[in-house]
mmCIF file of the N, C-alpha and C atoms, coordinates in Angstrom:
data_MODEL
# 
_entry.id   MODEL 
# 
loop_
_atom_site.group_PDB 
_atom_site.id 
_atom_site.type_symbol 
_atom_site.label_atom_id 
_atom_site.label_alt_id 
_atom_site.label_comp_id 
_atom_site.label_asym_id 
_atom_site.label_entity_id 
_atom_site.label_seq_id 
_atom_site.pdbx_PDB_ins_code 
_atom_site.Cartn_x 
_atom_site.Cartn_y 
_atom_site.Cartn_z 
_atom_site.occupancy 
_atom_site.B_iso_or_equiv 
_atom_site.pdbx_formal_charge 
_atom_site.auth_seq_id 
_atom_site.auth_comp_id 
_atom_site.auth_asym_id 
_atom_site.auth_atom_id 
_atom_site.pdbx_PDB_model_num 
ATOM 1   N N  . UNK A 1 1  ? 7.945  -9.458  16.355  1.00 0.00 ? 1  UNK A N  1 
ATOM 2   C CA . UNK A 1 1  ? 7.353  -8.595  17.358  1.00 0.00 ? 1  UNK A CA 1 
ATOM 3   C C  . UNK A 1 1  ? 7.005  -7.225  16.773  1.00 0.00 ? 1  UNK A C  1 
ATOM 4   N N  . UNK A 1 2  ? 8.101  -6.597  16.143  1.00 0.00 ? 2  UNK A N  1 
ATOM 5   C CA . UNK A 1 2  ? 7.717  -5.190  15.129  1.00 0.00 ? 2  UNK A CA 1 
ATOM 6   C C  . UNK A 1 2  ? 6.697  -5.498  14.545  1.00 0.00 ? 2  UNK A C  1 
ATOM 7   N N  . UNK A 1 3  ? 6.033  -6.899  13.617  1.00 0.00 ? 3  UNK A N  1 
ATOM 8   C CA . UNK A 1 3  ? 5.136  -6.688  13.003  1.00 0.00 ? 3  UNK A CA 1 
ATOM 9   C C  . UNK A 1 3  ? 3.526  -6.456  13.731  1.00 0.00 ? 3  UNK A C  1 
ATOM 10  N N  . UNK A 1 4  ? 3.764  -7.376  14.853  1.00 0.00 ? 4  UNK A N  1 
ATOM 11  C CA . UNK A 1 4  ? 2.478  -7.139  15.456  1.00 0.00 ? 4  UNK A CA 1 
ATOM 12  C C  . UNK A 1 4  ? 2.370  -5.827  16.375  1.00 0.00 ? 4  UNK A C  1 
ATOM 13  N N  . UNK A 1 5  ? 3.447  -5.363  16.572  1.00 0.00 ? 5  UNK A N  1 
ATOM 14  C CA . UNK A 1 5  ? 3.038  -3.802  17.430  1.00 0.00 ? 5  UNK A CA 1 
ATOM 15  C C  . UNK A 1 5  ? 2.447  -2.795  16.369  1.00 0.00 ? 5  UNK A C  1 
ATOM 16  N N  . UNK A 1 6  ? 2.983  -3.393  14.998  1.00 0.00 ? 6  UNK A N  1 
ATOM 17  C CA . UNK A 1 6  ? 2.432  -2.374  13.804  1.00 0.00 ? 6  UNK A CA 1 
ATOM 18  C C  . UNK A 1 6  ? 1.549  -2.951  13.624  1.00 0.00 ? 6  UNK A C  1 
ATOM 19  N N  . UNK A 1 7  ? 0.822  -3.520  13.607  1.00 0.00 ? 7  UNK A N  1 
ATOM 20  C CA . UNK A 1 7  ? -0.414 -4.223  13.447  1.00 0.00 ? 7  UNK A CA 1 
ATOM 21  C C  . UNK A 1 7  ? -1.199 -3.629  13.795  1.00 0.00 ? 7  UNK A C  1 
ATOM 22  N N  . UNK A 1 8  ? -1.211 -3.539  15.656  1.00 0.00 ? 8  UNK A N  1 
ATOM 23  C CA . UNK A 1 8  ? -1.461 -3.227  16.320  1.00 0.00 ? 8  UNK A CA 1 
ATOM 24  C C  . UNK A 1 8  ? -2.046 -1.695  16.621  1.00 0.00 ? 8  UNK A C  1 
ATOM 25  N N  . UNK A 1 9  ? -0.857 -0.843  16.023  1.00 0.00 ? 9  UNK A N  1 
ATOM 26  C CA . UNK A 1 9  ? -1.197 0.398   16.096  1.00 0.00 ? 9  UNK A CA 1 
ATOM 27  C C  . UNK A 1 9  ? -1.718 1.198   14.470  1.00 0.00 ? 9  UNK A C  1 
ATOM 28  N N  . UNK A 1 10 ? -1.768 0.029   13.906  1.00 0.00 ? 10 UNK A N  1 
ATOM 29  C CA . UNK A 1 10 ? -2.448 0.632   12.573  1.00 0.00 ? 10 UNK A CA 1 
ATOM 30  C C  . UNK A 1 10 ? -1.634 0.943   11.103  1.00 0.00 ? 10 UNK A C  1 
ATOM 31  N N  . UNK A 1 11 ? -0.213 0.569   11.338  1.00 0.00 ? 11 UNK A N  1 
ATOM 32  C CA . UNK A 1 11 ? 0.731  1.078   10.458  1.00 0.00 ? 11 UNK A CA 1 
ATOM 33  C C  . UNK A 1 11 ? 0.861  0.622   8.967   1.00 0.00 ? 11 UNK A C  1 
ATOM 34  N N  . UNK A 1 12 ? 2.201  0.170   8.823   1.00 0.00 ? 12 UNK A N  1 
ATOM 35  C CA . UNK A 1 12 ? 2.193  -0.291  7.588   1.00 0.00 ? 12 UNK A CA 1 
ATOM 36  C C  . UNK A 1 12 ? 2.007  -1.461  7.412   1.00 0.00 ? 12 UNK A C  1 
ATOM 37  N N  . UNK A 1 13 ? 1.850  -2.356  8.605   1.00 0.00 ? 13 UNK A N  1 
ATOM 38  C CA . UNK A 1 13 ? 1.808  -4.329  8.264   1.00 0.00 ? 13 UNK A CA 1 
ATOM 39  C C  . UNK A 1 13 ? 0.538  -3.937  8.276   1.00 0.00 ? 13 UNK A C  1 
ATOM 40  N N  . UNK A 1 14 ? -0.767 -3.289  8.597   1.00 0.00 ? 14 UNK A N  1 
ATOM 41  C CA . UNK A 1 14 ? -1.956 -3.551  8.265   1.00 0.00 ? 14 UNK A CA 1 
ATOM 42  C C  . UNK A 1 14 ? -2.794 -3.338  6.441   1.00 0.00 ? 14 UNK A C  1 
ATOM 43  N N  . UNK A 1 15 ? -1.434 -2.163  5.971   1.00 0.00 ? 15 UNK A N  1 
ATOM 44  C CA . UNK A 1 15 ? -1.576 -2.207  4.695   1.00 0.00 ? 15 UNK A CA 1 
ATOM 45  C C  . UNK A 1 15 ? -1.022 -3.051  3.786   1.00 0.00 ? 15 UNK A C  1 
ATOM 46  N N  . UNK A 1 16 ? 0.336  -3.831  4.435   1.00 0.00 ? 16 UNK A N  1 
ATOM 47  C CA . UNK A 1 16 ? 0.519  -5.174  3.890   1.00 0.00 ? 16 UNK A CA 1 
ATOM 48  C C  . UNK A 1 16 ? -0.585 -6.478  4.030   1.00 0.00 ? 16 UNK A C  1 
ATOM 49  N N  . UNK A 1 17 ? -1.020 -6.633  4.875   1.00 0.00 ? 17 UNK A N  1 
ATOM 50  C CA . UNK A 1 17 ? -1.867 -7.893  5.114   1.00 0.00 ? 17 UNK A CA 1 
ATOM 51  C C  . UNK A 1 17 ? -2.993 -7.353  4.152   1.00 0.00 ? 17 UNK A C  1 
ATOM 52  N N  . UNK A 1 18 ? -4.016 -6.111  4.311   1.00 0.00 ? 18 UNK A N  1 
ATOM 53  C CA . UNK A 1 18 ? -4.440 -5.820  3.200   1.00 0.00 ? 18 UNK A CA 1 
ATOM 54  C C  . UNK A 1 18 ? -4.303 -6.254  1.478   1.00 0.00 ? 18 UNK A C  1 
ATOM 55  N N  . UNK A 1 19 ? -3.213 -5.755  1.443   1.00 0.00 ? 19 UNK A N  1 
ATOM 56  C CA . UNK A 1 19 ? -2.449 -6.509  0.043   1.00 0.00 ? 19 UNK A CA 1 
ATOM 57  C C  . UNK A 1 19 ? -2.352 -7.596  -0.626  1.00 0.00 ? 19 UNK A C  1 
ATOM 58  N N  . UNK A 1 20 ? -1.906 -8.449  0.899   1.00 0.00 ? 20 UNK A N  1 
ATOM 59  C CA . UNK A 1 20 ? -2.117 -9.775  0.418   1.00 0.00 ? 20 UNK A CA 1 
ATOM 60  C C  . UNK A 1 20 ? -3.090 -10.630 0.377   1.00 0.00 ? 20 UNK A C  1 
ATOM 61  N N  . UNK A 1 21 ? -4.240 -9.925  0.918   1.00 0.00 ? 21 UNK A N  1 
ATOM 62  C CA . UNK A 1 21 ? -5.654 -10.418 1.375   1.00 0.00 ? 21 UNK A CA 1 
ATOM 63  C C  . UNK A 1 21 ? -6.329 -10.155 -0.390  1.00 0.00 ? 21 UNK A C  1 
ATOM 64  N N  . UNK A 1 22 ? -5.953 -9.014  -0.922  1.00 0.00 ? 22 UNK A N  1 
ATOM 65  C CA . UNK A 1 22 ? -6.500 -8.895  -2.233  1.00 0.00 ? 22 UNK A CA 1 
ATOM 66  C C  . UNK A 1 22 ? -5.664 -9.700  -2.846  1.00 0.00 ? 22 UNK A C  1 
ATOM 67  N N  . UNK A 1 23 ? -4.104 -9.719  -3.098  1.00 0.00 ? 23 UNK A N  1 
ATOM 68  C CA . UNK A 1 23 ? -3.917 -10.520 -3.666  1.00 0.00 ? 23 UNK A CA 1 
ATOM 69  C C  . UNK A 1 23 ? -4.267 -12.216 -4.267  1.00 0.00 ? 23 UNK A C  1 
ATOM 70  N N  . UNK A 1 24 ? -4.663 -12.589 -3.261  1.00 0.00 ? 24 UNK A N  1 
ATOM 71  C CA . UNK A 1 24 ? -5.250 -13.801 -3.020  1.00 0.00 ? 24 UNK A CA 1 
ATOM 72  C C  . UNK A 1 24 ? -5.902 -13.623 -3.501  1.00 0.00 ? 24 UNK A C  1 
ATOM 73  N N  . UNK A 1 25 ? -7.061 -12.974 -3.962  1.00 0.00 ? 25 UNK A N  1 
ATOM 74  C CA . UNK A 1 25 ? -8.223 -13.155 -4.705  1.00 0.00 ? 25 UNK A CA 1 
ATOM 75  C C  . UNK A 1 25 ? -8.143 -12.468 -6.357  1.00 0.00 ? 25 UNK A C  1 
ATOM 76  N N  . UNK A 1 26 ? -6.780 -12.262 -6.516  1.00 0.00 ? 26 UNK A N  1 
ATOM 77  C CA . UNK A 1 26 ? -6.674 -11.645 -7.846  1.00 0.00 ? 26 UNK A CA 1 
ATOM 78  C C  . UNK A 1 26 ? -5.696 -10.150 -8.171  1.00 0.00 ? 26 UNK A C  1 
ATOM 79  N N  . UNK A 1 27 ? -6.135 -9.771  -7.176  1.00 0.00 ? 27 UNK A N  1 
ATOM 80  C CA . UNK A 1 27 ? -5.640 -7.888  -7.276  1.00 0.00 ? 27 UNK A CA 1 
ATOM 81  C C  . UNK A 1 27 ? -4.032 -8.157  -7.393  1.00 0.00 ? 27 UNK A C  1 
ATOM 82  N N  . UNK A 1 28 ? -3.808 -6.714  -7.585  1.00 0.00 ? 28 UNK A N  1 
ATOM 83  C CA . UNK A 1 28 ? -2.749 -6.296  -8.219  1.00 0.00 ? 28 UNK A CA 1 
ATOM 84  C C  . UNK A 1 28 ? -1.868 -4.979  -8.259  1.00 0.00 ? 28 UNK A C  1 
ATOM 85  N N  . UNK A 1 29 ? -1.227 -4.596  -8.378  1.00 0.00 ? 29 UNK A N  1 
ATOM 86  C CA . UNK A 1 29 ? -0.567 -3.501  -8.111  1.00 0.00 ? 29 UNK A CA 1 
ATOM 87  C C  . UNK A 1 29 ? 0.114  -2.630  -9.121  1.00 0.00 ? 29 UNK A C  1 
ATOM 88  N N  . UNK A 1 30 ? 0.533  -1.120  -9.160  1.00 0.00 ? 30 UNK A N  1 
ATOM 89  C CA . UNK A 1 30 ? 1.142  -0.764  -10.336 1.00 0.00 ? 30 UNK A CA 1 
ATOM 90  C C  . UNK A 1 30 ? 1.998  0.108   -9.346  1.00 0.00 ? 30 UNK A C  1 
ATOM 91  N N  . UNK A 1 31 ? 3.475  0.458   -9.396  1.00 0.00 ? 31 UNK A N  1 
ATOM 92  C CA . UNK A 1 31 ? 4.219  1.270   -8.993  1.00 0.00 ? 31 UNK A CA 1 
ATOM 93  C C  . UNK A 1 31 ? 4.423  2.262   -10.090 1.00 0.00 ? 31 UNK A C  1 
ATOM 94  N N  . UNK A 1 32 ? 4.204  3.950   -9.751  1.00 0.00 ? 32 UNK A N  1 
ATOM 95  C CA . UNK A 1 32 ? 4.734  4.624   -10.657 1.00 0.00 ? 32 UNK A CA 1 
ATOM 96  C C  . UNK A 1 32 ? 5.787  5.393   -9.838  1.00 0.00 ? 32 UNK A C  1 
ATOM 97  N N  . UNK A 1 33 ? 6.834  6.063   -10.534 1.00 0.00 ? 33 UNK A N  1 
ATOM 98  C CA . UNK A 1 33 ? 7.541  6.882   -10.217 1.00 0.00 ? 33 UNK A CA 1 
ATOM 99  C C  . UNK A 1 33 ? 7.354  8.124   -10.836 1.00 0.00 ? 33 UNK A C  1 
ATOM 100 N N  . UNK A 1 34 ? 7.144  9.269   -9.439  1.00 0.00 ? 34 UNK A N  1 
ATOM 101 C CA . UNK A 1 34 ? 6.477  10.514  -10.056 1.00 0.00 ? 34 UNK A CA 1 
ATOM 102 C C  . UNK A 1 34 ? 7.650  11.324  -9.182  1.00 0.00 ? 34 UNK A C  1 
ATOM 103 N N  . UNK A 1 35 ? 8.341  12.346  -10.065 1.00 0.00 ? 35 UNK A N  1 
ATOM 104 C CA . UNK A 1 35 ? 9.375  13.039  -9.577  1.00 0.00 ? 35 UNK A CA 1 
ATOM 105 C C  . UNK A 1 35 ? 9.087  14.198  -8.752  1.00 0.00 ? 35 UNK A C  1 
ATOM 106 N N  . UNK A 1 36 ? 8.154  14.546  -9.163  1.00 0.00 ? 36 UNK A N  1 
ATOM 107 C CA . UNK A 1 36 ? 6.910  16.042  -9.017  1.00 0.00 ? 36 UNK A CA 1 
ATOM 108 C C  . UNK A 1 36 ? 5.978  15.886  -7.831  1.00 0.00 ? 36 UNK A C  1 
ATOM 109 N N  . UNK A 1 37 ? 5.308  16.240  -7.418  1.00 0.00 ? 37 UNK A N  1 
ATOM 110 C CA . UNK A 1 37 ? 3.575  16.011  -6.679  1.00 0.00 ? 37 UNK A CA 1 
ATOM 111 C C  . UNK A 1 37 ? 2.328  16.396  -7.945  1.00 0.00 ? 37 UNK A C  1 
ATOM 112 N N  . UNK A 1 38 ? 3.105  17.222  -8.655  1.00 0.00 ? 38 UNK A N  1 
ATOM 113 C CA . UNK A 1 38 ? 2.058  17.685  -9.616  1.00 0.00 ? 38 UNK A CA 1 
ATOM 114 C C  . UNK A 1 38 ? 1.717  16.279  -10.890 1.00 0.00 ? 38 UNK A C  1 
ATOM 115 N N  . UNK A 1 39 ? 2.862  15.159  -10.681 1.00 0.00 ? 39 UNK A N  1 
ATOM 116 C CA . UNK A 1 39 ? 2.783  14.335  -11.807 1.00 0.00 ? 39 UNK A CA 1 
ATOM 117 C C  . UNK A 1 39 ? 2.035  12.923  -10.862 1.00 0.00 ? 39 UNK A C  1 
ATOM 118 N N  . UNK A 1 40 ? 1.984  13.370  -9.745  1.00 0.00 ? 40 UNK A N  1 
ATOM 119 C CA . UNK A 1 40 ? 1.412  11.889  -9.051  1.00 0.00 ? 40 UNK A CA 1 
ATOM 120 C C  . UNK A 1 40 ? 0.222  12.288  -8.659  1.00 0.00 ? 40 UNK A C  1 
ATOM 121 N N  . UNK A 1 41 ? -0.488 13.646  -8.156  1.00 0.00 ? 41 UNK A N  1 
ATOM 122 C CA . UNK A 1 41 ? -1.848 14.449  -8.291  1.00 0.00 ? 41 UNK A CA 1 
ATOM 123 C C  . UNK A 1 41 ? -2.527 14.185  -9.618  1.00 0.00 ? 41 UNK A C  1 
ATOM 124 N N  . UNK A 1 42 ? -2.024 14.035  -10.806 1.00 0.00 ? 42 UNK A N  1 
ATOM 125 C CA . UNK A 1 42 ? -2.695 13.993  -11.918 1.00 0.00 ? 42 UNK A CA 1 
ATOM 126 C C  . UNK A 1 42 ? -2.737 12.397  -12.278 1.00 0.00 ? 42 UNK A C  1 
ATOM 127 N N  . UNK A 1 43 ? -2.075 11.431  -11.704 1.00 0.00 ? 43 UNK A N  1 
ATOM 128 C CA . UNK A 1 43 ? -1.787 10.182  -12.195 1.00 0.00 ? 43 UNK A CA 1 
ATOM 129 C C  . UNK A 1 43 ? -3.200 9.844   -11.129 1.00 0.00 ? 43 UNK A C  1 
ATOM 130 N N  . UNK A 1 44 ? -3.621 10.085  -9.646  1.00 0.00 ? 44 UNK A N  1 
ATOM 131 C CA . UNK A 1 44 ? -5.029 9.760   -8.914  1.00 0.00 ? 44 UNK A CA 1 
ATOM 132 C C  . UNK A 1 44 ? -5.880 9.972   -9.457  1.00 0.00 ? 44 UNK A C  1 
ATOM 133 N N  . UNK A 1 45 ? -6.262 10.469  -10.995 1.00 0.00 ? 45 UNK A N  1 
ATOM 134 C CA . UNK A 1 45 ? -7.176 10.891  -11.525 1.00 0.00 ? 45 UNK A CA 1 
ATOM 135 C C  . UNK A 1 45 ? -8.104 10.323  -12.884 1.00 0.00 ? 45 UNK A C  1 
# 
């Protein structure tokens, strides 16, 4: 039920289904860990 009220209102299961919608066709993901804002501002770039 949580997932579809988030669904619903736009949250984070719509950026999961996203995910897995690319996944399926290939995509992929990279997690970084940035301690700073100044080291994860320069990593969008």
């Amino acid at each position: 039920m949580m997932a579809s009220i988030s669904r619903f209102i736009g949250t984070e299961e719509v950026f999961a289904d996203k995910d897995l919608a690319e996944a399926r066709i290939g995509a992929g993901f990279l997690a970084v860990y940035c301690p700073r804002q100044e080291e994860a501002d320069h990593l969008r770039h």
